[in-house]
C-alpha positions in Angstrom: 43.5 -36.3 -12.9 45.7 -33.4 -11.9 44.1 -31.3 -14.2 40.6 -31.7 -12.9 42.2 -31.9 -9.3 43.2 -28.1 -10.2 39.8 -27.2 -11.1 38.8 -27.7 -7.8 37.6 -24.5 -5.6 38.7 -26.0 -3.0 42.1 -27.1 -4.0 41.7 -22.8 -4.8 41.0 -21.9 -1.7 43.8 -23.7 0.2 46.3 -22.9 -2.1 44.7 -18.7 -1.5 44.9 -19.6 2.3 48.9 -20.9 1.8 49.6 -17.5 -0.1 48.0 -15.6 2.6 49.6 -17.3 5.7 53.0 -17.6 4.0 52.4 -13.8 3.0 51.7 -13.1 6.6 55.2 -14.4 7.6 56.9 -11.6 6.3 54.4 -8.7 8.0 53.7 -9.6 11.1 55.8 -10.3 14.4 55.1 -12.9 16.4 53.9 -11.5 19.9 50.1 -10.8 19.4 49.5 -8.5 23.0 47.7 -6.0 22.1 47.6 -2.4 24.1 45.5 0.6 23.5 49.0 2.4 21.1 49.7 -1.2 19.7 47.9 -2.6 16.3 48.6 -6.5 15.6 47.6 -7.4 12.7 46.4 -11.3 13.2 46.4 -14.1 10.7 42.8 -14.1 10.7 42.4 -10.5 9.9 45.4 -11.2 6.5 42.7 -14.1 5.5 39.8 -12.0 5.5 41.5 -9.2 3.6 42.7 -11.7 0.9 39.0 -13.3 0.5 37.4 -10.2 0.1 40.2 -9.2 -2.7 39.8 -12.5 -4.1 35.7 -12.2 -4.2 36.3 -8.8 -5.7 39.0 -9.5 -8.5 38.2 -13.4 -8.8 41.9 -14.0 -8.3 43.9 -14.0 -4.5 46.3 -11.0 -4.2 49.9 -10.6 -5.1 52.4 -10.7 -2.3 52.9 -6.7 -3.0 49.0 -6.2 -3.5 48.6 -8.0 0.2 51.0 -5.5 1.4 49.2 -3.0 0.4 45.9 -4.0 1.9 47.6 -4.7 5.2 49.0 -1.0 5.1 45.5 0.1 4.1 44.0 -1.8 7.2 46.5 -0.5 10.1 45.9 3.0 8.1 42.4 2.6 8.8 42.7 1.8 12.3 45.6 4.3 13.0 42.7 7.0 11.9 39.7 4.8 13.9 41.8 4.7 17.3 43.2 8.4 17.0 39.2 9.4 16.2 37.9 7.4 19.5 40.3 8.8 21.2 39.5 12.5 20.2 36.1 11.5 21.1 34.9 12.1 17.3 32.3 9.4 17.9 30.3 10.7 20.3 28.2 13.3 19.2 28.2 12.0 15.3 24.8 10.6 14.7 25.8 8.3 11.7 28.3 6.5 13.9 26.1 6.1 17.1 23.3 4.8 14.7 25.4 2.7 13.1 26.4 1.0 16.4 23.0 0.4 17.7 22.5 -1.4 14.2 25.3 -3.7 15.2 24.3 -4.1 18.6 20.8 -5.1 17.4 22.3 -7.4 15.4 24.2 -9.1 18.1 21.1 -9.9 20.2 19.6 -11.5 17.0 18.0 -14.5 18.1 19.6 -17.7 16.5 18.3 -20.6 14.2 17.3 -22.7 17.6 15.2 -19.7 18.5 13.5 -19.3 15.0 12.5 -22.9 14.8 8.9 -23.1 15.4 6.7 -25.8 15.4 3.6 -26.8 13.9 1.8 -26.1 17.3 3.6 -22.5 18.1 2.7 -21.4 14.4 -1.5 -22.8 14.7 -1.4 -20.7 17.6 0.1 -17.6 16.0 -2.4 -18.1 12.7 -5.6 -18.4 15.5 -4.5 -14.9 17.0 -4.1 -13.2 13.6 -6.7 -14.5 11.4 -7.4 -11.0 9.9 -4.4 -10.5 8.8 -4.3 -14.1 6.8 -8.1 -13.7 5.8 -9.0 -14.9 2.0 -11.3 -11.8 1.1 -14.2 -11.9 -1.2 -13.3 -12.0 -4.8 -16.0 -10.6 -7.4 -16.2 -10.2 -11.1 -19.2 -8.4 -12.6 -20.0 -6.0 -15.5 -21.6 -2.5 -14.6 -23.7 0.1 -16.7 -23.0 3.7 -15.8 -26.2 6.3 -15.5 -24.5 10.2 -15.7 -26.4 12.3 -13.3 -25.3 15.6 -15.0 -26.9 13.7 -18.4 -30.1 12.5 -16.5 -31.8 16.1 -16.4 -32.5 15.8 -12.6 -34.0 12.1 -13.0 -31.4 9.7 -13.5 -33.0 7.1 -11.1 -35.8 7.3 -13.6 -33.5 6.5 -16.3 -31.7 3.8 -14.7 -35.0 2.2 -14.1 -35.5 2.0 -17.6 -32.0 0.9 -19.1 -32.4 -2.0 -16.1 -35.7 -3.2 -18.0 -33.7 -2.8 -21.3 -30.9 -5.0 -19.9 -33.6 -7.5 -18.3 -35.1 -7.9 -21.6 -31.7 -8.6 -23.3 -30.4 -5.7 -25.2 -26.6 -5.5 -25.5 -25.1 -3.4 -22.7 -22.7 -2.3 -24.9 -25.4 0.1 -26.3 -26.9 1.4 -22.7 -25.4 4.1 -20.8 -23.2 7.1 -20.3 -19.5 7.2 -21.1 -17.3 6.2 -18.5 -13.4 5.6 -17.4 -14.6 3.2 -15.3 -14.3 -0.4 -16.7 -17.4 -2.1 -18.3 -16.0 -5.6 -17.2 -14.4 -6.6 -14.1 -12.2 -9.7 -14.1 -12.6 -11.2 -10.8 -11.0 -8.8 -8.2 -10.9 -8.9 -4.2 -13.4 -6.8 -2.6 -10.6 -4.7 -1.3 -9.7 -3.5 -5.7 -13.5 -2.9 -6.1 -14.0 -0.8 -3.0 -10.8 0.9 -4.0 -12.1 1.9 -7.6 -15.6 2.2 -7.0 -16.0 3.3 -3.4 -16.9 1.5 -0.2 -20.4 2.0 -0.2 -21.0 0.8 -4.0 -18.5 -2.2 -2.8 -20.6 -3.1 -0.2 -23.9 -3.3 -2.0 -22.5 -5.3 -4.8 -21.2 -7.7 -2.4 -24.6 -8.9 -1.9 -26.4 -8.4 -5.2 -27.9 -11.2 -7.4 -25.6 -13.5 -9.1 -26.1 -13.7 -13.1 -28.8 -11.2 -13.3 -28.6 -7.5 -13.7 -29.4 -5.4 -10.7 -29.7 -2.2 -9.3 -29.1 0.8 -9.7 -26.0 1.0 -7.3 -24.5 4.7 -5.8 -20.9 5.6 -6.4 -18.9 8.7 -5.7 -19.5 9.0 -10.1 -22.9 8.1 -10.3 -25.5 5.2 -10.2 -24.5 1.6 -11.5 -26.9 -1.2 -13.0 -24.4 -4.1 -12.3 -24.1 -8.1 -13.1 -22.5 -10.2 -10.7 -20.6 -12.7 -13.3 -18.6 -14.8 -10.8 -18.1 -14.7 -6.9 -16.1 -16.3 -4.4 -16.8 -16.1 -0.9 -13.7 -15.2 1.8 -12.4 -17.5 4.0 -9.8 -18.6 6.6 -7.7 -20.6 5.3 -5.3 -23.7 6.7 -2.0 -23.5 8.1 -0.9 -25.1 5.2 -2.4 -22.9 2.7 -0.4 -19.8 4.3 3.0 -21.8 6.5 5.4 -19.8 4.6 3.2 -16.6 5.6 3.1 -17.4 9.3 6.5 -18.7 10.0 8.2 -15.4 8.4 5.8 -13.4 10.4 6.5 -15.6 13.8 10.0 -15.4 13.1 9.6 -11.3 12.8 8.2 -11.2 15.9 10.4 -13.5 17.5 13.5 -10.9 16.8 11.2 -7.9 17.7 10.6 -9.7 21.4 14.2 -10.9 21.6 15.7 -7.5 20.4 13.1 -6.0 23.6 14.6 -8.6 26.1 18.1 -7.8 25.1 17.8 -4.0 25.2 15.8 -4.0 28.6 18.5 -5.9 29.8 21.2 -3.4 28.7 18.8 -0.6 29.8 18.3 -1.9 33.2 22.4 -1.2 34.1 22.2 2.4 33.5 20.9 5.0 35.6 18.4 7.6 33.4 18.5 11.2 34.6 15.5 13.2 32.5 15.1 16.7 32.5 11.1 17.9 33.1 10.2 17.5 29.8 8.0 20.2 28.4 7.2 20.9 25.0 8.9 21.7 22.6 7.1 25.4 22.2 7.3 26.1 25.4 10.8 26.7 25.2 10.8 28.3 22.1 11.3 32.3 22.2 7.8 34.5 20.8 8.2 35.9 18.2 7.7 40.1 18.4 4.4 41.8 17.7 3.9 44.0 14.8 2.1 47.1 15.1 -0.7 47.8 12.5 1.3 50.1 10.6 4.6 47.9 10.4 2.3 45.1 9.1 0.8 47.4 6.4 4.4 49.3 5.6 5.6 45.3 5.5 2.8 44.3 3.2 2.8 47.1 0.8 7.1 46.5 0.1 6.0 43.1 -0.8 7.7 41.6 2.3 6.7 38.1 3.3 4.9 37.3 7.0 
């Protein structure tokens, strides 16, 4: 029973927590005012160091190793203090960054705010139906016609290999060599526009189904195609896409809480704005050079 008692995390954890407050005894005084020139170190700050040791190393620190990360902290913030002080984090963009991030942070909107109904997410799927929109799916199989091997009539050309096709010969045997695939597995319209082009995308859209057809343009050439399989778009239920539509709700929850919360801060400052002008107005010209300087430049080898 012990045994398994001992086992506990837990029972770990309080015993990591009795180390670090007993630990904390020995370093810290007991008057916790703290000035501008005076560092406490609290018991909260010893616990946090110790977990994050214990994370690191899977074991809680020695009594000397807590020393030392005690020494490290009040080292740290010796260095912070002396570096505020000096004004070192003012014109450092890194640092000023960095504290906006945390800011931002802080005006993170919390769990209450994120929860959203079934009604507030309908309503954010009805204003952003594109962006949730099942697009067309298509599979077909295409027959490529090679201008450049057509002498001047590949429509001609085509028109035969379509009868050819029509009448059943394999289309394995018919037509130029291509990179393009011969089969298409069934791909939203989007792929097919992407490989073949928007115009050839858009007339295969609406050719036949099970029947060969065409010839169709590309950017390559002309196409006899066979729709194999289609599915038509569609927009689809909250259901279908809740997980969608909730992140996306919740992303622009933060963006409009984030605006409040800056607004806010904005509105207690006063903003004092040069004229702004641009950029190349300000900039000095650059000297003419004469003819000859340009030449003499020229012939050395000298860039502009």
């Amino acid at each position: 029973m012990l045994g398994r008692l001992l086992r506990e995390p837990l029972v770990h954890f309080v015993l990591v927590g009795a180390a670090v407050f007993a630990a904390y005894s020995l370093f810290a005084d007991g008057d916790e005012t703290e000035t501008r020139d005076r560092i406490v170190v609290t018991e909260g700050r010893v616990l946090q160091l110790a977990q994050v040791f214990a994370k690191t190393w899977q074991r809680p620190p020695t009594p000397q190793e807590l020393r030392g990360l005690v020494d490290a902290f009040i080292k740290e913030e010796v260095y912070y203090r002396e570096a505020v002080k000096r004004g070192l984090d003012r014109d450092d963009t890194l640092i000023r960054r960095r504290m906006q991030q945390k800011m931002e942070f802080l005006s993170e909107p919390g769990e209450e705010a994120l929860a959203a109904d079934d009604t507030a997410l309908q309503a954010y799927l009805d204003d952003h139906k594109d962006a949730y929109r099942v697009e067309p799916k298509l599979a077909f199989k295409q027959v490529f016609i090679d201008p450049k091997r057509s002498d001047g009539d590949a429509e001609a050309r085509a028109a035969e290999m379509l009868q050819a096709l029509k009448a059943g010969d394999n289309p394995d045997d018919i037509g130029d060599p291509t990179l393009l695939p011969q089969s298409v597995p069934l791909s939203p319209l989007r792929a097919v526009e992407r490989d073949f082009g928007e115009d050839f995308a858009k007339d295969v859209s609406v050719a036949p189904e099970g029947q060969w057809a065409g010839p169709i343009t590309s950017p390559f050439g002309l196409h006899l195609v066979r729709v194999t399989k289609r599915e038509e778009g569609y927009d689809p239920d909250l259901d279908e896409v809740r997980d969608a539509v909730l992140r996306d709700w919740r992303n622009l929850k933060r963006q409009e809480y984030q605006a409040d919360a800056y607004d806010q801060l904005r509105a207690k400052y006063e903003i004092v704005l040069p004229e702004l002008e641009s950029p190349r107005q300000k900039m000095p010209r650059r000297p003419e050079t004469s003819p000859s300087e340009k030449s003499s430049r020229l012939e050395k080898g000298e860039a502009e």
